[in-house]
RODO-2510 file (C-alpha; in nm, 4 decimals, decimal comma):
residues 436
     n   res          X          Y          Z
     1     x    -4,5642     4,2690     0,9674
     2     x    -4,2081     4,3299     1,0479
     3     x    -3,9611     4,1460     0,7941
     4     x    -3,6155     3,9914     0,9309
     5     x    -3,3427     3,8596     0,7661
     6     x    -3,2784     3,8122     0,4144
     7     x    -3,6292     3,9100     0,3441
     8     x    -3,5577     4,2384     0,5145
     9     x    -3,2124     4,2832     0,3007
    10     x    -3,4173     4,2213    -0,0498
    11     x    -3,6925     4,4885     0,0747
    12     x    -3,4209     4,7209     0,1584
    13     x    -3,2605     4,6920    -0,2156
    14     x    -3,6302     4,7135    -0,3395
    15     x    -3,6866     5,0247    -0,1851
    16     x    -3,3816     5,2316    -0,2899
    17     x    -3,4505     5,4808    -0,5481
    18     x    -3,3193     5,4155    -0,9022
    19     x    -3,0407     5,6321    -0,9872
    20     x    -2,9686     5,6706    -0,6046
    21     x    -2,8683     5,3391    -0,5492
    22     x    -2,4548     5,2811    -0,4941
    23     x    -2,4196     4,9157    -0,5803
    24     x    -2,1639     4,8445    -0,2689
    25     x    -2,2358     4,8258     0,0824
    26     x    -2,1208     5,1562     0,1583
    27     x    -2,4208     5,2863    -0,0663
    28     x    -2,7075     5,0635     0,0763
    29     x    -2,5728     5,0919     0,4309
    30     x    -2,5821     5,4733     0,3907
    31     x    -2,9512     5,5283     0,2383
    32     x    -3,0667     5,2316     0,4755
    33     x    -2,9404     5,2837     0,8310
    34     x    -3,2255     4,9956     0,9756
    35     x    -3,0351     4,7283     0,7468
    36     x    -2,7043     4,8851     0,8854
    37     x    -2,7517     4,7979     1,2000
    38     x    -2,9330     4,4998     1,1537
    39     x    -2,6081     4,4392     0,9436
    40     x    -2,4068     4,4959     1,2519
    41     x    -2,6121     4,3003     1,5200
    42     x    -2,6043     4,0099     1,2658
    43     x    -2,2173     4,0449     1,2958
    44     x    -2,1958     4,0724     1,6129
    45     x    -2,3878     3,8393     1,7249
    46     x    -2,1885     3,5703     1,5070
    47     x    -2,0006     3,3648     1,7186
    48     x    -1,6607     3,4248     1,6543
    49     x    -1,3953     3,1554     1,4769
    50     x    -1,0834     3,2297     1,6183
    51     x    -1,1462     3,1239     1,9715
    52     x    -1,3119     2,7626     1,8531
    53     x    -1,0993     2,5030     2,0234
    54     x    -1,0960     2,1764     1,7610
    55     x    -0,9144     1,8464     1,8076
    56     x    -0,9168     1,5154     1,6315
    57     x    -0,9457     1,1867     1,7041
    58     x    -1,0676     0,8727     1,4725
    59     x    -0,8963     0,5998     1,2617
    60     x    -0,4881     0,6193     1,1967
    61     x    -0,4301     0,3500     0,8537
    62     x    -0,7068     0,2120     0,6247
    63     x    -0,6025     0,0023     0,2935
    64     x    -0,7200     0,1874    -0,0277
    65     x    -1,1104     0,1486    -0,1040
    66     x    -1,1469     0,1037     0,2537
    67     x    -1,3263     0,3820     0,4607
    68     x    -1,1392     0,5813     0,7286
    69     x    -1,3536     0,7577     1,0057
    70     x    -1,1866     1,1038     1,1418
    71     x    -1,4106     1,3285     1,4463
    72     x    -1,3745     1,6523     1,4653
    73     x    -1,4519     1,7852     1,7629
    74     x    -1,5664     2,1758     1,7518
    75     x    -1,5684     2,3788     2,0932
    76     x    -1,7314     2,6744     2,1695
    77     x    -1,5962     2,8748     2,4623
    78     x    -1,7894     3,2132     2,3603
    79     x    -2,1309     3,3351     2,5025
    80     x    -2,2813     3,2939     2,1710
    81     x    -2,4102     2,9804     2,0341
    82     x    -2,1897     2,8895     1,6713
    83     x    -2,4292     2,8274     1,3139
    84     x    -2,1548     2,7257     1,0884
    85     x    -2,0653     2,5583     0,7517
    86     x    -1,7399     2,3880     0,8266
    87     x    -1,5133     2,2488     0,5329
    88     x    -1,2472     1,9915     0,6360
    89     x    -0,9754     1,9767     0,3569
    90     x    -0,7804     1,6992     0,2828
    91     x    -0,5935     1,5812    -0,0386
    92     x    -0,7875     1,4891    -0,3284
    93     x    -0,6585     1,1323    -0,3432
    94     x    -0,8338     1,1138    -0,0004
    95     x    -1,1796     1,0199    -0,1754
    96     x    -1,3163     0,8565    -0,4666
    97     x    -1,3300     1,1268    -0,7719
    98     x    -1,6393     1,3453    -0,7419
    99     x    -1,7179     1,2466    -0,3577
   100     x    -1,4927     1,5233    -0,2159
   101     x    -1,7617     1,7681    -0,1813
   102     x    -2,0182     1,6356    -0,0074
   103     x    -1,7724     1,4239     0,2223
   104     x    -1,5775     1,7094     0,3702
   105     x    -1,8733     1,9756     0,3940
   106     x    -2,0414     1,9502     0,7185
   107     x    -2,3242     2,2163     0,8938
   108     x    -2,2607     2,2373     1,2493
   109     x    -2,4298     2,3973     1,5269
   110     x    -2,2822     2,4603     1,8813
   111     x    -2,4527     2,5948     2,1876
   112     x    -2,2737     2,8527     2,3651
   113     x    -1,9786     2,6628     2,6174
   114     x    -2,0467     2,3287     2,4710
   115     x    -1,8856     2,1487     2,1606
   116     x    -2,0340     1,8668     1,9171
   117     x    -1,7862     1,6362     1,6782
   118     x    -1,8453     1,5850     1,3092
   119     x    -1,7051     1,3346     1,1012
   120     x    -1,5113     1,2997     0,7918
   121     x    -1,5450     1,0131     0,6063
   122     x    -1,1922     0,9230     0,3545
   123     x    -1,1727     0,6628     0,0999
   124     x    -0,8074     0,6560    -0,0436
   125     x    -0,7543     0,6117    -0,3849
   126     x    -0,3841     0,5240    -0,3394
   127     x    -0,1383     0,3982    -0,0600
   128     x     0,0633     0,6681     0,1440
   129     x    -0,0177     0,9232     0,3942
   130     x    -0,2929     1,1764     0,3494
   131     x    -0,2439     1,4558     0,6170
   132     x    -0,4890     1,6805     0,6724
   133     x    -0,5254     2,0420     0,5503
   134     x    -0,6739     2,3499     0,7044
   135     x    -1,0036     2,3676     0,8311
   136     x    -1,1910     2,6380     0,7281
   137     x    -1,5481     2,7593     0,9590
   138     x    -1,7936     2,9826     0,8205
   139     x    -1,9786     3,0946     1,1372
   140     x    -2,3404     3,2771     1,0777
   141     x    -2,5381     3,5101     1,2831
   142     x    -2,9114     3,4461     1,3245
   143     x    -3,0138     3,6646     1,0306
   144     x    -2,7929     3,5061     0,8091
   145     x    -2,6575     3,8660     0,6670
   146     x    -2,2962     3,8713     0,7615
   147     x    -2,0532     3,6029     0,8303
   148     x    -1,7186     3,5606     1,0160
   149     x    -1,4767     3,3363     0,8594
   150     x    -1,1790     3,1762     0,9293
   151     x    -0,8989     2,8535     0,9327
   152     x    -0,7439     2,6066     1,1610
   153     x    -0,4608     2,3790     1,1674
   154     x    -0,5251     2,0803     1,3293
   155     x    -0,2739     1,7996     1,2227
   156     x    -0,3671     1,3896     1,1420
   157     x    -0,2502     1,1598     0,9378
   158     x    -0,4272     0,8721     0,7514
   159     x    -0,1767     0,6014     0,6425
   160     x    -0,3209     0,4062     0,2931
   161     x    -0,1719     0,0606     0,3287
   162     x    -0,1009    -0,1630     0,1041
   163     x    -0,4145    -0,3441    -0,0231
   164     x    -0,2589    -0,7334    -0,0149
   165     x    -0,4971    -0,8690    -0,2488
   166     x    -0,3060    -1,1388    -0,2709
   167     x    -0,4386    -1,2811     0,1049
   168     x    -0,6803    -1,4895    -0,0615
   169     x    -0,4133    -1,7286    -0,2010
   170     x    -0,2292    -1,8139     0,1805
   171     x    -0,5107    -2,0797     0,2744
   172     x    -0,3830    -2,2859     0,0044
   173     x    -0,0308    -2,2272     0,0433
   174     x    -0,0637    -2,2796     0,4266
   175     x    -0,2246    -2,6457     0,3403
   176     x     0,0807    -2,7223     0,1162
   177     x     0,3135    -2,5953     0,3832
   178     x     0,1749    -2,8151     0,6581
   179     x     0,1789    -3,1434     0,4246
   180     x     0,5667    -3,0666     0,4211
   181     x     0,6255    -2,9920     0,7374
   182     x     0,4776    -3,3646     0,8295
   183     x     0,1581    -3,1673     1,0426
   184     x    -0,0496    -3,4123     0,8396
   185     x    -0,1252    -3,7406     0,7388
   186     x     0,0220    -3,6529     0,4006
   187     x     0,4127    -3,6627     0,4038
   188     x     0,6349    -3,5757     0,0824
   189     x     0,9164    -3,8171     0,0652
   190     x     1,2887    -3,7921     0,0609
   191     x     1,2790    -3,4123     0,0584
   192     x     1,3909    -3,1727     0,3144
   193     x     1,7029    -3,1538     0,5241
   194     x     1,5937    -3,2502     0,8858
   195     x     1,5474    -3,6056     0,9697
   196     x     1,1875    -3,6489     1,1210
   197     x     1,0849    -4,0747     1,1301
   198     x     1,1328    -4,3627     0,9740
   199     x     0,8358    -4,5707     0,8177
   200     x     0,8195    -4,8667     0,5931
   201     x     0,9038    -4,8535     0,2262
   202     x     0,7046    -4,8283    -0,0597
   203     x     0,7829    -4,8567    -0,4500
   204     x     0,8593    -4,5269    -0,5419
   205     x     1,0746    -4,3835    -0,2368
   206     x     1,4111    -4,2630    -0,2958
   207     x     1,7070    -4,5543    -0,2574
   208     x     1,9113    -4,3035    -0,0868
   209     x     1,6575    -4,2832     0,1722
   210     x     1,6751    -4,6039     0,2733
   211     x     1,8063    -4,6606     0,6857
   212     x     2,0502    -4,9737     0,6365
   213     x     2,0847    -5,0255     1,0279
   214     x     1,7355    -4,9830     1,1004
   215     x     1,6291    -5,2280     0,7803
   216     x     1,8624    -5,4574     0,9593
   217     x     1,6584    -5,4341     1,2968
   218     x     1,3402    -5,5407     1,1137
   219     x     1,1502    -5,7461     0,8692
   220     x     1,0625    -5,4472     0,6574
   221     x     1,2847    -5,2055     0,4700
   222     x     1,2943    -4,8962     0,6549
   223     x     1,3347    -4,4887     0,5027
   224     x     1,3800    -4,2143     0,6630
   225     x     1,1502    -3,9179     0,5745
   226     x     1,2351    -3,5477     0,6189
   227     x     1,0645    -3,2001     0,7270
   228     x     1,1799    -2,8820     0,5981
   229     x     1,4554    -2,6677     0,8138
   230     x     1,2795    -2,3925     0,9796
   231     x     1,4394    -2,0870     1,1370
   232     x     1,5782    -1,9909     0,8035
   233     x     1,6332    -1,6057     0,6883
   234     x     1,4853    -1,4472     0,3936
   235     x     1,5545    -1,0927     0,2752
   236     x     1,3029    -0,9572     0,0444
   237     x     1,4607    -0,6746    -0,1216
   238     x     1,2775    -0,4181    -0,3422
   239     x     1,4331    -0,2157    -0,6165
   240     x     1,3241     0,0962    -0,6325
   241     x     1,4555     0,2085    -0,9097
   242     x     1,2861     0,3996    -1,2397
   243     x     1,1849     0,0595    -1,3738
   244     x     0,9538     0,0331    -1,0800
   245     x     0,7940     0,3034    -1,1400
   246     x     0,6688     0,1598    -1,5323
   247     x     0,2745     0,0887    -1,5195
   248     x     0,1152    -0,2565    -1,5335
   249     x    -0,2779    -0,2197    -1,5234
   250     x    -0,3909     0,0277    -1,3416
   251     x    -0,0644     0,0244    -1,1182
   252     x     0,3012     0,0774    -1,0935
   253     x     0,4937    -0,2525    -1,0537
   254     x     0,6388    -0,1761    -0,7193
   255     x     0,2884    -0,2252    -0,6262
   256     x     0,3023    -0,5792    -0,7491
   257     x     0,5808    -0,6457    -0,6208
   258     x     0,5052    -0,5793    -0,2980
   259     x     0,1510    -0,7576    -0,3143
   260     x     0,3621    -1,0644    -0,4014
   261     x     0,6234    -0,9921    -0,1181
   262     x     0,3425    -0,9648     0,1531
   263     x     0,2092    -1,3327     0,0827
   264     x     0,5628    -1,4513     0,0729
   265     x     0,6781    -1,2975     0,4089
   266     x     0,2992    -1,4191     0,5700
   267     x     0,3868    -1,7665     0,4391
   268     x     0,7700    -1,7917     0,5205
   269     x     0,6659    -1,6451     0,8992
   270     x     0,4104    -1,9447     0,9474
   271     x     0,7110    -2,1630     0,8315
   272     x     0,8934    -2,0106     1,1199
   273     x     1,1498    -1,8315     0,9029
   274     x     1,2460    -1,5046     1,0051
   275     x     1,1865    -1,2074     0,7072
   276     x     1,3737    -0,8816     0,6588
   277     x     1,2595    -0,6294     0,4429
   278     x     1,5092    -0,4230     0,2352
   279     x     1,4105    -0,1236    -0,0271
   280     x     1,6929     0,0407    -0,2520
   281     x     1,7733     0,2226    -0,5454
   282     x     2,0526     0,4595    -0,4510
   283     x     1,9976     0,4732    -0,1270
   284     x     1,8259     0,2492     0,1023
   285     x     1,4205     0,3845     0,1018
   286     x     1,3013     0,1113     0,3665
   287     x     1,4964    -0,1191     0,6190
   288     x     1,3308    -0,3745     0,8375
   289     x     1,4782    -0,6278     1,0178
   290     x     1,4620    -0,8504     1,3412
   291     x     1,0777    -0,8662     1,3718
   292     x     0,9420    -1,1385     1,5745
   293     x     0,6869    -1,3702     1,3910
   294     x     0,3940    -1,1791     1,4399
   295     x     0,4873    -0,8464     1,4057
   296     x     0,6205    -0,9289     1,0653
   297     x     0,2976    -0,8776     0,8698
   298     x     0,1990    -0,5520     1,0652
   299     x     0,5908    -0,4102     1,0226
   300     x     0,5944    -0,5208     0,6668
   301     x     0,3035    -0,3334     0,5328
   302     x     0,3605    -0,0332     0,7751
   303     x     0,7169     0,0174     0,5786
   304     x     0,5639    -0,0342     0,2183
   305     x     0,2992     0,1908     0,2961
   306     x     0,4722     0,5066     0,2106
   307     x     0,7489     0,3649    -0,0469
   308     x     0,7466     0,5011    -0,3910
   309     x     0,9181     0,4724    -0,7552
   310     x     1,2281     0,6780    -0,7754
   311     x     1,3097     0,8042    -1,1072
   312     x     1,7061     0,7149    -1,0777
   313     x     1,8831     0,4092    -1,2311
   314     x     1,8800     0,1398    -0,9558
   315     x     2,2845     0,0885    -0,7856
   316     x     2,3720    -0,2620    -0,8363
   317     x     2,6797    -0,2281    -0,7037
   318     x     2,4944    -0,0224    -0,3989
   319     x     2,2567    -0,3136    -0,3661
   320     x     2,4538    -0,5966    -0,3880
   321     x     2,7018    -0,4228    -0,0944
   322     x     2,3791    -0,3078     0,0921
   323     x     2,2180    -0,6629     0,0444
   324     x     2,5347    -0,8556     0,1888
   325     x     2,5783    -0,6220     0,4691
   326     x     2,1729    -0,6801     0,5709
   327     x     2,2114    -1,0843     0,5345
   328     x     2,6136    -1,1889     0,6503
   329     x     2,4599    -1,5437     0,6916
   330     x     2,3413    -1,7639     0,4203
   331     x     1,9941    -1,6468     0,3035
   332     x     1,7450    -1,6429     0,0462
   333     x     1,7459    -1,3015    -0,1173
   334     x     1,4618    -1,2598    -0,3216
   335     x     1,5016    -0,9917    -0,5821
   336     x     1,2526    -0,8140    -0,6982
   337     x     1,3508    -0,5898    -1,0195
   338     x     1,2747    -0,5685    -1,3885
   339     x     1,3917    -0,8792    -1,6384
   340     x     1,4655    -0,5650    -1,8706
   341     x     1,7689    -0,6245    -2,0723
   342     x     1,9916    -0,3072    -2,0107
   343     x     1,9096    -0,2946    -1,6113
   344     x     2,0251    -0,6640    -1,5511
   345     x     2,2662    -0,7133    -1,8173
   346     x     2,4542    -0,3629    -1,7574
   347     x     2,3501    -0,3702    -1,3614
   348     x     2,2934    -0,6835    -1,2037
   349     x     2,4959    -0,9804    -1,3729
   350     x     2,8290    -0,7943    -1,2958
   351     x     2,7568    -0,8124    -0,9502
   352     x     2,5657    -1,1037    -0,9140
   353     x     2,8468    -1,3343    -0,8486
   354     x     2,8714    -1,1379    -0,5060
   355     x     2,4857    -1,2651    -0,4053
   356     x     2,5207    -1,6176    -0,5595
   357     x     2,7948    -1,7320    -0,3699
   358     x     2,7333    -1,6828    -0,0216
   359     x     2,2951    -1,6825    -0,0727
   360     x     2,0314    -1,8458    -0,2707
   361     x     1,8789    -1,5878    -0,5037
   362     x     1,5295    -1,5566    -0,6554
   363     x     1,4002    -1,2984    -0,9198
   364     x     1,0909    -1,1736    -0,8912
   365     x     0,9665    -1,0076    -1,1930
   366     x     0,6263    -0,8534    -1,2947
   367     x     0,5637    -0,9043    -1,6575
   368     x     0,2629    -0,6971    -1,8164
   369     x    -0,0400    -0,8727    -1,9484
   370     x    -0,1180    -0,6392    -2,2214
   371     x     0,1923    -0,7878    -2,3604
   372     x     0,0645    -1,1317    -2,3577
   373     x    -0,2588    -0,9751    -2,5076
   374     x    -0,0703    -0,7815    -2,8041
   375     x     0,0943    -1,1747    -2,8914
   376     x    -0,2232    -1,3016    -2,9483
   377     x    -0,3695    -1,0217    -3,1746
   378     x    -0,4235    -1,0943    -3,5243
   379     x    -0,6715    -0,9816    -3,8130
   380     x    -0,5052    -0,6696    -3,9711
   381     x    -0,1874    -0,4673    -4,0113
   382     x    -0,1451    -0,3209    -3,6947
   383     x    -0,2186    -0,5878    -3,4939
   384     x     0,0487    -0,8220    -3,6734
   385     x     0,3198    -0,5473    -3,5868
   386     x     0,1809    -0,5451    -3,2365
   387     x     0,2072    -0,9372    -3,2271
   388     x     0,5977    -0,9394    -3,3490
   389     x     0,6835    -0,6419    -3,1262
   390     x     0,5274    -0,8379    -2,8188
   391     x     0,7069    -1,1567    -2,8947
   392     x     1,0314    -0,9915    -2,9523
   393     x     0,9953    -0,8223    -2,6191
   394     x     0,8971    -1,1840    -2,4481
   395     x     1,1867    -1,3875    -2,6315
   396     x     1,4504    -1,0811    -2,4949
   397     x     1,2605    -1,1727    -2,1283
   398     x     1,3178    -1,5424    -2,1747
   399     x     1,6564    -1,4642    -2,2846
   400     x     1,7382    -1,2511    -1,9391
   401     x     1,5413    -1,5480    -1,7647
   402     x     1,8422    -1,7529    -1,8957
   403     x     2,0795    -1,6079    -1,8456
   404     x     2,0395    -1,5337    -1,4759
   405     x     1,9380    -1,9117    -1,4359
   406     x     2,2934    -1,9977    -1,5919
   407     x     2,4123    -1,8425    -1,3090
   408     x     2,2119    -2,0202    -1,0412
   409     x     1,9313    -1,8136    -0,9764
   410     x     1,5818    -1,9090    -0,9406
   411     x     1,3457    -1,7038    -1,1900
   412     x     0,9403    -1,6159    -1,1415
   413     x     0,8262    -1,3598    -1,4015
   414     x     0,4494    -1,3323    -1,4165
   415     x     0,2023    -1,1298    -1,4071
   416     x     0,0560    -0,9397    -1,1439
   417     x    -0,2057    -1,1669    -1,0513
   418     x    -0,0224    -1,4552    -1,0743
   419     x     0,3348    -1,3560    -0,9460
   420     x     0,2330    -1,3754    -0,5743
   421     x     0,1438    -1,7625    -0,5988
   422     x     0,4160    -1,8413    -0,8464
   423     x     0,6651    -1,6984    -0,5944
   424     x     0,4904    -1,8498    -0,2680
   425     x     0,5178    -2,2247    -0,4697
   426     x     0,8651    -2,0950    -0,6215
   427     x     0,9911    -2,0697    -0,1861
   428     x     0,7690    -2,4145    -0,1067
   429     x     1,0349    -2,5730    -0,3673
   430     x     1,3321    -2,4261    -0,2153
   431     x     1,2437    -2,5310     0,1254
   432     x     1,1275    -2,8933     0,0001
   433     x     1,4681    -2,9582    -0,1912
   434     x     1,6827    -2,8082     0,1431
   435     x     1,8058    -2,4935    -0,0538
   436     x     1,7245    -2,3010     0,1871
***
């Protein structure tokens, strides 16, 4: 019985004298002209790489964790049908550690003048744009002996968004918005800036509330009550800057930040504010503004997507001067920066004069929980010194906190989980008490 493919190679190698044998294919090809030329049809009748047509289509933006489908589709215009290992190569942060390898591997088999699509499955680690690498095809002939091999480019991007954990929390802050925008039965009294009714008075209500002319109309004593302005403008402006870049967790504060700037712009849009989006450190990184309502979410996360730390000491000067220029109307500029001493003592404060007079301001700040954690540790040496070095570092944040609050700004420094919430009830304030 005949043998054929790699059977018919090992039989060959078997059968060479010892001594004789050349250990390179020159030497078995020569002393076994059968296996050369099985050799050769097995080449030959490879389909070849080079003429494969391949496109892509699939998925465009995934947040990371999430899956992200991208076909591949594989064309064979040759007379011969294609047996192929195919490798599609994208960057490692495209997958969960230790997935890679089975994800982007893929056997593939093409009849002659047809095509078939594989896909890649991506999981990214991180936010940012993953584009995709060469393509390398290993195409087989029917013996298996010899191979043809070679690459494509064929170009896609996968954009990582933003993961906006934070969502969860804009149910609740949606409730509190409509109770003080009078949608329901529950009205907060005497705050606000636009009149909206009057209704009778009861113990508790501000005097200064109180509608003289219309108490003179009636029996009862009348107030007025008052809904939040809408159509207001609120800057959200990230620095950029090397303090950014500083870990919290598992992730670099910008990443906080902008968690907590998502909520706040999906809030302040269902308030029927209008939110621009401004990213500095010595130059500006992102710019966004003029979105209507519902494109504000979309644009928002589409911009942070691909931000990252710069190592550079933030501009103040640059920021302030950008930040004026991007709100020449009165505005809430939220801040979001470090309470660090040198940054805002050296940086911002000198400027800040500039901001406060014309806009309400509001720092944002991410503080670190492992700080927090190190106050609380007792039990032995190091853990005292851990405990005094963590409250010296929170009384020089409560300090800063101070000192920007003597100059009217509105302060939220918390951590990660609980800055987005802190800030969203931190703007509900604002708008309640008309400082907007």
């Amino acid at each position: 019985m005949a043998l054929t493919g790699r059977a018919a190679l090992i039989a060959a190698l078997a059968s060479v004298p010892v001594g004789v044998w050349d250990p390179s294919w020159t030497g078995i090809l020569a002393v076994n002209a059968p296996l050369a030329v099985a050799c050769a049809c097995d080449f030959a009748l490879a389909a070849p790489v080079r003429r494969l047509g391949l496109t892509r289509s699939g998925d465009t933006s995934a947040r990371p964790g999430e899956t992200a489908d991208v076909t591949l589709t594989v064309s064979n215009p040759s007379g011969r049908p294609l047996r192929a290992r195919l490798r599609d190569a994208w960057p490692p942060s495209s997958w969960q550690p230790g997935t890679e390898t089975a994800a982007s591997r893929h056997d593939l088999t093409v009849p002659a003048g047809e095509r078939r699509r594989v896909t890649t499955r991506l999981r990214p680690t991180r936010r940012g744009d993953r584009h995709a690498d060469r393509v390398t095809i290993r195409s087989y002939g029917p013996l298996g002996l010899l191979t043809r091999q070679g690459t494509h480019r064929v170009p896609w991007t996968v954009r990582a968004l933003p993961p906006f954990t934070s969502r969860k929390h804009l149910p609740s802050k949606l409730s509190r918005l409509r109770e003080l925008d009078g949608r329901t039965s529950v009205l907060t009294r005497g705050e606000g800036t636009e009149f909206d009714s009057l209704r009778e008075y009861v113990p508790g209500d501000d005097t200064r509330s109180i509608d003289w002319r219309a108490t003179a109309r009636h029996s009862t004593v009348a107030v007025r009550t008052w809904r939040p302005e809408r159509d207001r403008h609120i800057l959200l402006v990230l620095d950029t800057g090397r303090t950014s870049a500083g870990r919290v967790g598992d992730a670099p504060r910008l990443d906080a930040a902008m968690d907590a700037a998502l909520l706040l712009a999906a809030l302040a849009s269902r308030a029927g504010d209008r939110v621009d989006l401004l990213a500095y450190d010595r130059r500006v990184r992102a710019l966004l503004q003029g979105r209507a309502a519902g494109d504000v979410l979309p644009s928002l996360v589409n911009a942070m997507a691909t931000l990252e730390p710069e190592l550079v000491e933030t501009d103040a000067r640059g920021l302030a001067a950008t930040t004026l220029r991007s709100a020449p109307r009165r505005s809430l500029v939220v801040l979001f920066t470090t309470l660090d001493a040198a940054p805002i003592e050296e940086g911002l404060l000198p400027v800040l004069p500039q901001l406060t007079q014309r806009h309400t301001v509001l720092v944002a700040s991410v503080a670190d929980p492992h700080v927090s954690r190190m106050a609380q540790a007792r039990g032995h040496t190091d853990a005292v010194y851990e405990a005094a070095a963590a409250a010296q570092a929170q009384s020089e944040r409560r300090h800063i906190a101070d000192q920007l609050r003597r100059h009217g700004v509105t302060v939220v420094d918390a951590t990660p989980d609980e800055l987005p919430p802190a800030l969203a009830d931190a703007y509900l304030e604002l708008k309640a008490a008309g400082r907007l």
